[in-house]
N, C-alpha and C positions, 0 to 999 in steps of 0.2 A: 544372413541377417538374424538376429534374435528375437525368438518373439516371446511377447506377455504373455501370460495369464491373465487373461481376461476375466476369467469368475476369480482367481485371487486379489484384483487391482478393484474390483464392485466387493465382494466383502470384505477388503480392508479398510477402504472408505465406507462403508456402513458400520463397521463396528467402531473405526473413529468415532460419527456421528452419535453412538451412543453416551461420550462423557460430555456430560453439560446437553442432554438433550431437549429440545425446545419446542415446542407444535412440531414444523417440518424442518428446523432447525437444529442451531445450538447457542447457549449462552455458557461459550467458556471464556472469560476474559485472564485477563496474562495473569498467572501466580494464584489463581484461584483452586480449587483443590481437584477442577474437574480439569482447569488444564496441567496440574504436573500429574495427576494421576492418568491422562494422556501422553504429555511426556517420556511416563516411566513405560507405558504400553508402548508406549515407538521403540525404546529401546529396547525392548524386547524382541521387537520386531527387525529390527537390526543387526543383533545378533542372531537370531535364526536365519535371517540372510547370507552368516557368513563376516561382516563388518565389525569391528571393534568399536562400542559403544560407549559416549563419550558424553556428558554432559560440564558448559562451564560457570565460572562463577556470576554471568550473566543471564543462565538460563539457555541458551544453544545450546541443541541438541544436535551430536552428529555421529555419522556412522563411518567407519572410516577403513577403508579396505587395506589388504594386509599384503598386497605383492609390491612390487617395483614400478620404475617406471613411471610411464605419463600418466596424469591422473584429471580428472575432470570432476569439478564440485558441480551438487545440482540441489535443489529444494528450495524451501518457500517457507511458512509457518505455522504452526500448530492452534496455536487462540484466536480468539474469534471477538467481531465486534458482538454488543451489548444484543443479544435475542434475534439473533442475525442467521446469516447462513449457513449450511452444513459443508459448503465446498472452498466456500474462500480460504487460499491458504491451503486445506486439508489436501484437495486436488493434487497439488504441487507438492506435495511430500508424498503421496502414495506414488505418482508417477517416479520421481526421484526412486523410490525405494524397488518400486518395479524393475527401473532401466538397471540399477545395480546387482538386482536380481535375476535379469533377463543375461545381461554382458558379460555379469562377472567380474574380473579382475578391473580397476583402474579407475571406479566412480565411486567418488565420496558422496555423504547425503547428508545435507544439513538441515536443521529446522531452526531459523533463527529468531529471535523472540522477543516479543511486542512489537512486532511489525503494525500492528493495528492502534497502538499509539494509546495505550492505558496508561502507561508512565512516562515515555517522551515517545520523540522522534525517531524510528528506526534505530532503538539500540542495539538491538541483536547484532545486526547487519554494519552498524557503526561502530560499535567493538571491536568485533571481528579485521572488519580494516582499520584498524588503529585511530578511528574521530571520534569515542568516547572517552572523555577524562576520567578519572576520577574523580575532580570536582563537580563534574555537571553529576555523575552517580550521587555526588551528595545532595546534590541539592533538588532531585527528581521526586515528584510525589506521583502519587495515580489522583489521577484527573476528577475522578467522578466520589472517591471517601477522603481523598489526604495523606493517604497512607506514603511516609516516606519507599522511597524504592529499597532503601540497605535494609530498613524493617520485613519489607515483604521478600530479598534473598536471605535474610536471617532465616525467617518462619519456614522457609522451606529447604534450607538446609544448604544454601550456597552462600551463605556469608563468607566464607573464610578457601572458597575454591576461585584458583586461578582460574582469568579470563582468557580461550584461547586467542591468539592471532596470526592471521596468515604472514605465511613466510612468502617474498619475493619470489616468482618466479616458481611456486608450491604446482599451482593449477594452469592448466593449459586455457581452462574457460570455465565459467558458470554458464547453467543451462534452470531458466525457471521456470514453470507451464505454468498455466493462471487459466478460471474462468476469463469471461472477456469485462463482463458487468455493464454492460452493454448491449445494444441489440442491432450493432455496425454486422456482424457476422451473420446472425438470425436471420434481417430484414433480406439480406444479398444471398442469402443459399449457400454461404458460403462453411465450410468445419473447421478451418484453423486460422488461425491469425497468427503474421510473422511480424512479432513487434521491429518496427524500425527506429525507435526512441520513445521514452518516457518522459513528460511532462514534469515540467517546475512546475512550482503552486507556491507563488506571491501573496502570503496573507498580510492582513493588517487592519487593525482598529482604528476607528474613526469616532472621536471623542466630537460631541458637541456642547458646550456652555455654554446656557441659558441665565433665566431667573425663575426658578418657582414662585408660582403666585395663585391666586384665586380664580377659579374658571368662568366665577360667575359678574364679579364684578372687577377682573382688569379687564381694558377696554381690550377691540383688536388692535386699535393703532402701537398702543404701547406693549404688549407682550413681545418678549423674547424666547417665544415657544423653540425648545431645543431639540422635540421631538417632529416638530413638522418641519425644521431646517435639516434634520438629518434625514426625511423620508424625501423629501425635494433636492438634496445632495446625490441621494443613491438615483432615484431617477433619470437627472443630469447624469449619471455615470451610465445607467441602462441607456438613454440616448446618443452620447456620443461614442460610446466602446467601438461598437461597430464599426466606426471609422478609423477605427487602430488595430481593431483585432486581426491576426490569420483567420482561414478556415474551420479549423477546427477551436480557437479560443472560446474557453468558455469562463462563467464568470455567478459568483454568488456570495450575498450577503446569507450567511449561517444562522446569524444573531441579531437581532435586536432586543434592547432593554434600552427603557425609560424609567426616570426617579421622578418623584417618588413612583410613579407606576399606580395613581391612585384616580379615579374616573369625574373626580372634580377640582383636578389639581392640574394647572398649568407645566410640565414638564421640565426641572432646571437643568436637568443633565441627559444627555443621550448617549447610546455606545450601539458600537455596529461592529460585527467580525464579516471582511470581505475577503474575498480571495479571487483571486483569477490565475488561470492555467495554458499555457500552452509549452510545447516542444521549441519553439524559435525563438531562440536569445534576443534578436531584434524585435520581433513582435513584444517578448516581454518588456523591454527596455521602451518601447512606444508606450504599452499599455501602463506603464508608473509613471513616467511624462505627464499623460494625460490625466490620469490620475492629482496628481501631484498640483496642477492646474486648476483641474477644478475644486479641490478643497481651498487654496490661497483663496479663488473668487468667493464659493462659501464663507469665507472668513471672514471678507467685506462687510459682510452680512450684518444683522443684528446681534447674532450669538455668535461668539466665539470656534473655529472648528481646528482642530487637528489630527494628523497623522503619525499615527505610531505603526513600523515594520515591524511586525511578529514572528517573519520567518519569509527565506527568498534563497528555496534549492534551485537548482541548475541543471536546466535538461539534461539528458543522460543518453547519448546515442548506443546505441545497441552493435554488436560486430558484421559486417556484412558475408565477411565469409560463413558464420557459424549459421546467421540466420540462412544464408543457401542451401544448409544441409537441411535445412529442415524444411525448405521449400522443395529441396528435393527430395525428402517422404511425403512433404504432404501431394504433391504430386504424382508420386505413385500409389498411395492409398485412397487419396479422392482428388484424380484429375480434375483441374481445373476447379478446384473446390476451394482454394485457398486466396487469401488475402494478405499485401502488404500494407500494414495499418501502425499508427503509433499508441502508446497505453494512458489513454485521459485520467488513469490512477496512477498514485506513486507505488513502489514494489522496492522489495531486498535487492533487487536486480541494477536497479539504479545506483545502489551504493559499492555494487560487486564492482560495476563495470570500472570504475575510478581503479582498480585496481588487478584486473585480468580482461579478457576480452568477455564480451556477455551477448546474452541470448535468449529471448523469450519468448513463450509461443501461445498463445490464446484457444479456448476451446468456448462455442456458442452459450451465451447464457439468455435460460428461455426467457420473453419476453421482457430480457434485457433486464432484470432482475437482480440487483447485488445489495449488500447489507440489511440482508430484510429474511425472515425466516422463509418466507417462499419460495428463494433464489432456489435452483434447481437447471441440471444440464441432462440430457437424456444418455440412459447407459451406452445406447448406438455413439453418442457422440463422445462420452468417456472413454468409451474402448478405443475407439479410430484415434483420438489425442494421443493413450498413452504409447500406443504404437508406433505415431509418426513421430511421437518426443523421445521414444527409446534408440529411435533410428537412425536420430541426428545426431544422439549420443553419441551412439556407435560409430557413426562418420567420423564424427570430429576427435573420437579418439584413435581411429587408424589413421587420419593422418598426423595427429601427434609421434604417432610410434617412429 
């Protein structure tokens, strides 16, 4: 078996943590100068691994080994949400870079880029497998200034570089490690999570039409408040979900805005961003139903309501064989210490699987802590992860061979 470097797999993720550094954090968002001047430091690190280092015209970074034979992609992503945490993403490229360093020949290491959703949807990851157009590249801005997406790989110098894409039949598997971002792991005593699928996430805005008016002299008979039809709509949907959800469904209004949004002004228009998540096509397929129900009845209403679909990915099962390899490290590194769980976040790994077999593996995040500069996993549990994640590697590429 190959083993880590333990003290190089803790100072590599620390000196990650140094670009875009934030309280206990980081704030490197995708194309900002603190994530390609981490970028360019992976590749660095990449090549002293050994790997031939690659960046493309969408910002993936990858490291790519130089023998024959069977080969196994692994990684995660480099940027980070807005003042968030030191390990999301980061985690899952040092471990990548570990296992290719620990194996040696036959693991590629990718970093693929905006996973975290500054300019769309898992472009790295949807490039990569061929569900980026062109056209949606045009028409992509960053979320939070405007900034078209072709402007910001102009400024950093991948305007005019090809995007890579995997070839059919290239990789035998993707293999991702992730915090958990959760505290499923923490609560049970449990050190690794063996994802068994990744969650859809059914968004969508729910417009309400009203009348603005005067707060102090329309009556209440006659207001068509647009804002307490839509806090009494969500409601209705907290009330009944439950009777549709799975287990693990879960469900959240993001957003609310009210117009004018002014504290003696009757509400004429409302806007709500909802979402709900689960792993089971059925359950999602209930949970829109239901949905769908109770807005027509809102609609009845005095104010006007509708629904607009914003987006509706598809659960994403995970390989059963590749996750056993890695039930069987984590079962010889911490008996009985391990869990079969699915991932209540979306990941690069969801988009992989559409396309090779995939595999994820979770390590404890303390007191269940993610997107938050606090988030934080203990070295004990970093080192034991990168171990059991390097091991399944290794499994799953001897029996490739």
């Amino acid at each position: 078996m190959a083993l880590i470097d333990s003290h190089r797999v803790l100072a590599d993720l620390r000196q990650l943590a140094r670009f875009g550094a934030y309280k206990t954090g980081v704030h490197r968002p995708t194309f900002s100068d603190d994530d390609i001047t981490a970028r360019h430091w992976f590749l660095t690190r990449l090549e002293e691994a050994g790997l031939k280092p690659k960046i493309d015209g969408i910002g993936n970074v990858y490291g790519l080994s130089r023998g024959e034979g069977p080969k196994i992609l692994s990684g995660s992503h480099l940027e980070s949400q807005n003042h968030a945490g030191w390990l999301d993403g980061a985690l899952g490229m040092i471990f990548a870079l570990e296992a290719a360093r620990a194996i040696g020949e036959g693991v590629d290491v990718v970093a693929f880029a905006d996973e975290e959703g500054h300019f769309g949807s898992f472009i790295g990851s949807r490039s990569f497998t061929g569900l980026l157009e062109e056209e949606e590249i045009d028409r992509l801005k960053n979320r939070y200034d405007g900034t078209p997406l072709r402007d910001a790989l102009a400024r950093v110098g991948l305007a005019d570089v090809e995007r890579r894409r995997v070839v059919p039949g290239q990789y035998r598997a993707f293999f991702e490690a992730h915090i958990e971002q959760g505290d499923t792991l923490e609560t049970g005593g449990r050190k690794i999570g063996i994802v068994n699928a990744i969650v859809a996430i059914w968004q969508y805005r729910i417009v309400v039409e009203g009348e603005q008016n005067h707060a102090g002299t329309t009556s209440m008979a006659r207001r068509r408040d647009a804002g307490l039809a839509l806090v009494r709509l969500l409601g209705e949907i907290d009330r009944r979900f439950p009777d549709f959800a799975g287990p693990r469904t879960v469900w959240t209004t993001g957003k609310i805005a009210l117009e004018p949004g002014a504290p003696s002004i009757v509400p004429g228009r409302a806007e709500a961003f909802f979402q709900f998540r689960d792993a089971d096509q059925t359950v999602l397929d209930r949970l829109d139903g239901e949905l769908r129900r109770l807005v027509e009845d809102a609609d009845r209403g005095h104010c006007r309501v509708r629904l607009e679909v914003m987006g509706q990915s598809r659960p994403a099962k995970m390989n059963e064989r590749l996750g056993a390899y890695i039930e069987e490290a984590a079962e010889r590194h911490a008996p009985g210490g391990w869990l079969v769980m699915p991932s209540g976040a979306g990941h690069d790994a969801q988009y992989l699987a559409r396309v090779m077999p995939g595999a994820m593996m979770f390590v404890p995040s303390i007191g269940g802590i993610s997107h938050h500069w606090t988030e934080n996993t203990s070295d004990e549990d970093i080192v034991l992860g990168a171990q059991v994640f390097c091991d399944a590697i290794e499994a799953a590429l001897r029996a490739s061979a």
